[in-house]
KEGUVO-232601 format. One line per field, with one value per residue (C-alpha): x, y, z; residue in three letters; residue number from 1. Coordinates in steps of 0.25 Angstrom, whole numbers, plus 5000, padded with zeros to 4 digits. Layout:
px	X	...
py	Y	...
pz	Z	...
residu	ALA	...
num	NUM	...
//
This chain:
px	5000	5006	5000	5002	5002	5001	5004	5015	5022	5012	5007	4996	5003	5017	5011	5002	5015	5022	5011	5010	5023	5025	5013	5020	5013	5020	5020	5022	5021	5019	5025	5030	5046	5048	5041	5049	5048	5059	5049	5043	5055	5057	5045	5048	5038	5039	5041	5034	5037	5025	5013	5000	4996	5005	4992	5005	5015	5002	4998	5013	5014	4999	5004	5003	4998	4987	4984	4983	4985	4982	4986	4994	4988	4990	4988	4978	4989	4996	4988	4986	4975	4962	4967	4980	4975	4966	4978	4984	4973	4962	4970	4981	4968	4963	4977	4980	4965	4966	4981	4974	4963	4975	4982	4970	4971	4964	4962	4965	4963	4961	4966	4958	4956	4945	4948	4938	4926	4932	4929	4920	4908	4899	4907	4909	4914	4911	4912	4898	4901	4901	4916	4919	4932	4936	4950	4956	4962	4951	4943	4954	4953	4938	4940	4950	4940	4929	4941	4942	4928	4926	4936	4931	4916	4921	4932	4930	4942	4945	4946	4945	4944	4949	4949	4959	4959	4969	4980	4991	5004	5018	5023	5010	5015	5001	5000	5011	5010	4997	5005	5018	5007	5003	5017	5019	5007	5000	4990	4974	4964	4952	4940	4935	4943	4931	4931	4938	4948	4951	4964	4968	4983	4990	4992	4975	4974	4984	4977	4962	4967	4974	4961	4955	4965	4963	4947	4938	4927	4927	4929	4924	4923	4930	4934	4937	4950	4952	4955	4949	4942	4940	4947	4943	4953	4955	4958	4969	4977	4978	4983	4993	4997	4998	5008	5016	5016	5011	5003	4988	4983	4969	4960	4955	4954	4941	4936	4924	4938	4944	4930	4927	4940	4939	4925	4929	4941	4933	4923	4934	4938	4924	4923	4936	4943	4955	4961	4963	4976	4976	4960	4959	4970	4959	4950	4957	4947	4935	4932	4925	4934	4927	4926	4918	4926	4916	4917	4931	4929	4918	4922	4939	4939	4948	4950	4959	4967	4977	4970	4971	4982	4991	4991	4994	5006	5012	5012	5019	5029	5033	5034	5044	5051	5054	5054	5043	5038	5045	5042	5032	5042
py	5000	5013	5026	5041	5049	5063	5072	5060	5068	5072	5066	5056	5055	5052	5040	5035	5033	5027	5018	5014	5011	5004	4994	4991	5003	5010	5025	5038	5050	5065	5076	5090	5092	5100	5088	5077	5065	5058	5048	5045	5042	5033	5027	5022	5030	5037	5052	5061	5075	5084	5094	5089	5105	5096	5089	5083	5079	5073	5065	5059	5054	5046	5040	5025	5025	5017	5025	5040	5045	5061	5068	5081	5093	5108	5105	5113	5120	5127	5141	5141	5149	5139	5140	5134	5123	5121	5121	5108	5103	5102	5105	5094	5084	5085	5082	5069	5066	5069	5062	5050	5049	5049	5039	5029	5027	5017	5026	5042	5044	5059	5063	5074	5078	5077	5091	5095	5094	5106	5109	5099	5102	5089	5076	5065	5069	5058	5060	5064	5075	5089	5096	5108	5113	5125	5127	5129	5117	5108	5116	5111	5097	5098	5103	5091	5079	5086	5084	5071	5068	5075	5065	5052	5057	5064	5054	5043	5043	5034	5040	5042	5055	5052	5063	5061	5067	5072	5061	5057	5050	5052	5063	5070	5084	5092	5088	5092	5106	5102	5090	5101	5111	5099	5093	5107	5107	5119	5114	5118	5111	5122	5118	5104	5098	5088	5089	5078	5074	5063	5059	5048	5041	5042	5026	5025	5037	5030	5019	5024	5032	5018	5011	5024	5021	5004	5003	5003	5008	5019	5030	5043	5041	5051	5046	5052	5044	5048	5040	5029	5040	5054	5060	5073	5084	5084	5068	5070	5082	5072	5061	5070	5077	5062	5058	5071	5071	5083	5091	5099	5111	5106	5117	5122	5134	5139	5132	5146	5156	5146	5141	5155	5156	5146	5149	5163	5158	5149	5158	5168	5157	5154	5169	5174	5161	5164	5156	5162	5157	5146	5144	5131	5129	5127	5117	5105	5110	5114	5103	5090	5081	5065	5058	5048	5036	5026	5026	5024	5011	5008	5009	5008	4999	5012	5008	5018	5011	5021	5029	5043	5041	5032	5041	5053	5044	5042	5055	5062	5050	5056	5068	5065	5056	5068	5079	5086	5085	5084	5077	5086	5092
pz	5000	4996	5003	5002	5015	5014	5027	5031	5040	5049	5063	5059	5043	5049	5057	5046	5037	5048	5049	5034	5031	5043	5038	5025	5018	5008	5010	5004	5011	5004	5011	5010	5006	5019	5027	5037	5030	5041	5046	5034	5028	5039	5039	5025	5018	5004	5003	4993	4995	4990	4995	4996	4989	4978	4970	4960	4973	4979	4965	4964	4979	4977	4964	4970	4982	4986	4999	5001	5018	5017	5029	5023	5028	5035	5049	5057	5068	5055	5055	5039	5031	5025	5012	5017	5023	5011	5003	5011	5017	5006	4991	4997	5000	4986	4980	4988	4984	4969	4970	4977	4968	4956	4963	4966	4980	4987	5000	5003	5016	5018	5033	5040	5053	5063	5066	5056	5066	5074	5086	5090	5102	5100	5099	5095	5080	5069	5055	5051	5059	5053	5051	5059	5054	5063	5058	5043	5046	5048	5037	5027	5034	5029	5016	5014	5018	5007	4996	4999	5001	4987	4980	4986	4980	4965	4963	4972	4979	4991	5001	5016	5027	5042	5052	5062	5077	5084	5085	5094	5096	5091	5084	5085	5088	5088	5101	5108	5112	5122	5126	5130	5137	5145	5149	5153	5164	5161	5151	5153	5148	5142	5147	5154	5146	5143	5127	5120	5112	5105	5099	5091	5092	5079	5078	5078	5068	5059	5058	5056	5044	5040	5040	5030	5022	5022	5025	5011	5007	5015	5004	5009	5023	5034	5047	5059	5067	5081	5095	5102	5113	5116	5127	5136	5134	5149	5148	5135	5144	5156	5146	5140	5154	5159	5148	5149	5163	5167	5175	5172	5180	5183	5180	5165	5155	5152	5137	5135	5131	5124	5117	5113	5106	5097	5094	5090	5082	5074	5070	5067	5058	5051	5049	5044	5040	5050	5061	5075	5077	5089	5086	5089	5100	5111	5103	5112	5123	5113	5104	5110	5101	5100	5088	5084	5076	5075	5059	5060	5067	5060	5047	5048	5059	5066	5080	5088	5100	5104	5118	5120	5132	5124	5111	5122	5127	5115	5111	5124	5122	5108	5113	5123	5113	5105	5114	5114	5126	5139	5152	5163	5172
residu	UNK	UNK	UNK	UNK	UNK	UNK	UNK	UNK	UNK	UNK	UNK	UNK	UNK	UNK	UNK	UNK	UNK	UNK	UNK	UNK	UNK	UNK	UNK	UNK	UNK	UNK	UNK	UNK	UNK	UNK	UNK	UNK	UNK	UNK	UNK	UNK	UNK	UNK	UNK	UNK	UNK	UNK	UNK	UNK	UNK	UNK	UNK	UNK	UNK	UNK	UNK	UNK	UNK	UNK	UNK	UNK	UNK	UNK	UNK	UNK	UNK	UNK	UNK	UNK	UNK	UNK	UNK	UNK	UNK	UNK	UNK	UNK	UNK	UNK	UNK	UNK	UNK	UNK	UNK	UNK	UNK	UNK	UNK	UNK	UNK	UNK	UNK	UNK	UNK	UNK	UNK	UNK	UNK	UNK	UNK	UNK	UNK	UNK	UNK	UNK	UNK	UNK	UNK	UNK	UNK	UNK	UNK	UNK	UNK	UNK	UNK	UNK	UNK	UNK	UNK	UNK	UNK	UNK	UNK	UNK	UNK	UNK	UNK	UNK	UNK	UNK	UNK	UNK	UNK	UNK	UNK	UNK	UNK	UNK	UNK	UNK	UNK	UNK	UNK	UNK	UNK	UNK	UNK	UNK	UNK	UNK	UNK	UNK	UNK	UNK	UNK	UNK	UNK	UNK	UNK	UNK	UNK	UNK	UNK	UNK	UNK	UNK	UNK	UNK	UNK	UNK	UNK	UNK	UNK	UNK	UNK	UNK	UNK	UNK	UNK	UNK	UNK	UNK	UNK	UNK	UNK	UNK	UNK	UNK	UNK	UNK	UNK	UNK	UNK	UNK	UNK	UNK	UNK	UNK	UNK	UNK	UNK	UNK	UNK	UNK	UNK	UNK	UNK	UNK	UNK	UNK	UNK	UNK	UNK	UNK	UNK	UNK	UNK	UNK	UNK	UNK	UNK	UNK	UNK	UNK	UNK	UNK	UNK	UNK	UNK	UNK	UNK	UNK	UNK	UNK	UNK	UNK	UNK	UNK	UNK	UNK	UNK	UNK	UNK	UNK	UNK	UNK	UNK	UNK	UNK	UNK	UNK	UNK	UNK	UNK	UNK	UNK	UNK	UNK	UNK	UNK	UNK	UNK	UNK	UNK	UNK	UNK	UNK	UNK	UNK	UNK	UNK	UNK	UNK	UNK	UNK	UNK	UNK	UNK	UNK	UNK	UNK	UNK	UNK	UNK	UNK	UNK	UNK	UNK	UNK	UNK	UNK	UNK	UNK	UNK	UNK	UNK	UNK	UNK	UNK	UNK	UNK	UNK	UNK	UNK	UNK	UNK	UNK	UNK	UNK	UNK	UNK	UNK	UNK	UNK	UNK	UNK	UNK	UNK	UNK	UNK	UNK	UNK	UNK	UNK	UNK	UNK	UNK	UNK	UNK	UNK	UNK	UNK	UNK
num	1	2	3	4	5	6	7	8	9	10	11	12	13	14	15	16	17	18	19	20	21	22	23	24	25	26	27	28	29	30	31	32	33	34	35	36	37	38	39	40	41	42	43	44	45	46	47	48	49	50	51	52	53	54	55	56	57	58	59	60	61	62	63	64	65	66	67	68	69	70	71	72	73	74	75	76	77	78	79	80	81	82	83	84	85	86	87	88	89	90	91	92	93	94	95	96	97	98	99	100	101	102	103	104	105	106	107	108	109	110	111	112	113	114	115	116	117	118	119	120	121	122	123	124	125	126	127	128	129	130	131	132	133	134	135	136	137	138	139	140	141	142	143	144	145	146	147	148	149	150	151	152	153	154	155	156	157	158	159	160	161	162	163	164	165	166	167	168	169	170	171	172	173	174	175	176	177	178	179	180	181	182	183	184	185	186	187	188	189	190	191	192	193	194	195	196	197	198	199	200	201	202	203	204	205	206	207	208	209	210	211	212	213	214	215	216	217	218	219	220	221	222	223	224	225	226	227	228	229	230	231	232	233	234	235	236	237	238	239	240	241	242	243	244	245	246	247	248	249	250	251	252	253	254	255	256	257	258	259	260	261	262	263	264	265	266	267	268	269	270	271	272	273	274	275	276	277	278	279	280	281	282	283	284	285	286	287	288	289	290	291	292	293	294	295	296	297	298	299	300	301	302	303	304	305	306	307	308	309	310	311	312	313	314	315	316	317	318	319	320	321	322	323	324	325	326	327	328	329
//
């Protein structure tokens, strides 16, 4: 089986080629020139360089593949104009859709984000549920998934949307700066703390967008891939304080300040199409984050194992590995 992943040199793509060429898989990973492909390399996996804003370099790099893994994208902590995003985000999309269909793929399974709910208030989330983009980020995210939706229905093209949670596990870095502030005892939780979240560990997520890849006649279908559980904010800071070994003052911010910030900031958004910088910086203590993942089980047989304490472990112990994050004094 040979495969195309795009993105490769990011969190849940570096692990996903790790994955596949560990199981035999022959793979190929397009990534920009200025882009470390150390791991990769190491990993045994076939360099392309190219843009996915390249629909040519995009075309060359499908040429024989029988599976197509797209995960390239602008990621939502770069501050960037819509048009920006769009430009990565939703153009790069229709290449590797229009190189896929070229190619003939058997399976394109289009990687988005279950952050395009937004900030969610009535949980849980499932799929039927209405998209609630509330950055430029997740807008483009949006626009992305109709593109591919647009390509299995004109042209029939086989493929597959999943919408991945927040994820853990080792060399996850966009977690790192809560787990510091907590390692440094002074973190607060805003608000009760009662709202959820609900992570997934890397290994699971790697294998749910896997079986998107394997599992047939599911053309058209999105799914969302998230952990075994939910957990309260409260409970996930105790976890992390726990592995860090650290220390939290007992009592809370008030959420209203914080709530009326962000309420403001999106409509700023909606109104003037601008981005208040730090807009959604709070929305770990706003948004009421469970998923329902009963169609992935149902219908990939996805199974998640990992619990969020273990996933939590793992990644502290990778920081420490590398330095990132020091023991609690």
């Amino acid at each position: 089986m040979k495969v195309l992943i795009t993105g490769a040199t990011g969190f849940i793509g570096g692990h996903l080629a790790e994955t596949l060429a560990g199981r035999g898989y022959e793979v190929r990973a397009l990534i920009q020139p200025t882009s470390n492909g150390s791991l990769l390399k190491e990993w045994g996996v076939e360099i392309v360089c190219g843009d996915i804003k390249d629909a040519a370099a995009v075309g060359e790099a499908a040429k024989g593949c029988d599976q197509i893994y797209h995960l390239a994208a602008k990621r939502s902590h770069l501050k960037l104009p819509l048009r920006e995003f769009n430009r990565v985000n939703v153009e790069g999309t229709e290449n590797v859709a229009r190189a896929a269909l070229k190619a003939g793929v058997k399976r394109l399974v289009h990687v988005s984000s279950a952050g395009i709910y937004g900030t969610i208030t009535h949980p849980p989330i499932d799929e039927n549920s209405r998209p609630n983009p509330n950055t430029f980020y997740r807008e483009s995210k949006c626009l992305a998934e109709k593109v591919v939706l647009r390509y299995v229905q004109e042209e029939r093209l086989p493929a597959v949307i999943v919408r991945p949670s927040m994820v853990l596990g080792r060399r996850s870095l966009s977690w790192l700066n809560l787990f510091r502030t907590i390692a440094r005892g002074g973190f607060r939780i805003i608000g009760s703390g009662t709202n959820h979240l609900h992570p997934a560990h890397v290994s699971d997520m790697i294998e749910g967008i896997r079986r998107a890849a394997e599992t047939e006649g599911i053309e058209g279908r999105s799914y969302i891939l998230t952990g075994r559980e939910p957990i309260s904010v409260r409970e996930f800071v105790d976890l992390v304080a726990e592995a860090v070994g650290a220390e939290l003052p007992g009592d809370s911010l008030p959420r209203l300040p914080f709530f009326l910030f962000n309420s403001f900031s999106e409509a700023i958004r909606r109104t003037f199409r601008f981005e208040v910088p730090q807009a959604h910086r709070y929305e770990l203590f706003l948004s009421d984050n469970m998923f329902d993942i009963s169609r992935a089980e149902r219908e990939l047989g996805y199974s998640p194992t990992f619990s969020v304490k273990a996933a939590v472990q793992e990644t502290v112990r990778w920081y420490r590995e590398k330095g990132y994050l020091q023991l609690a004094p």
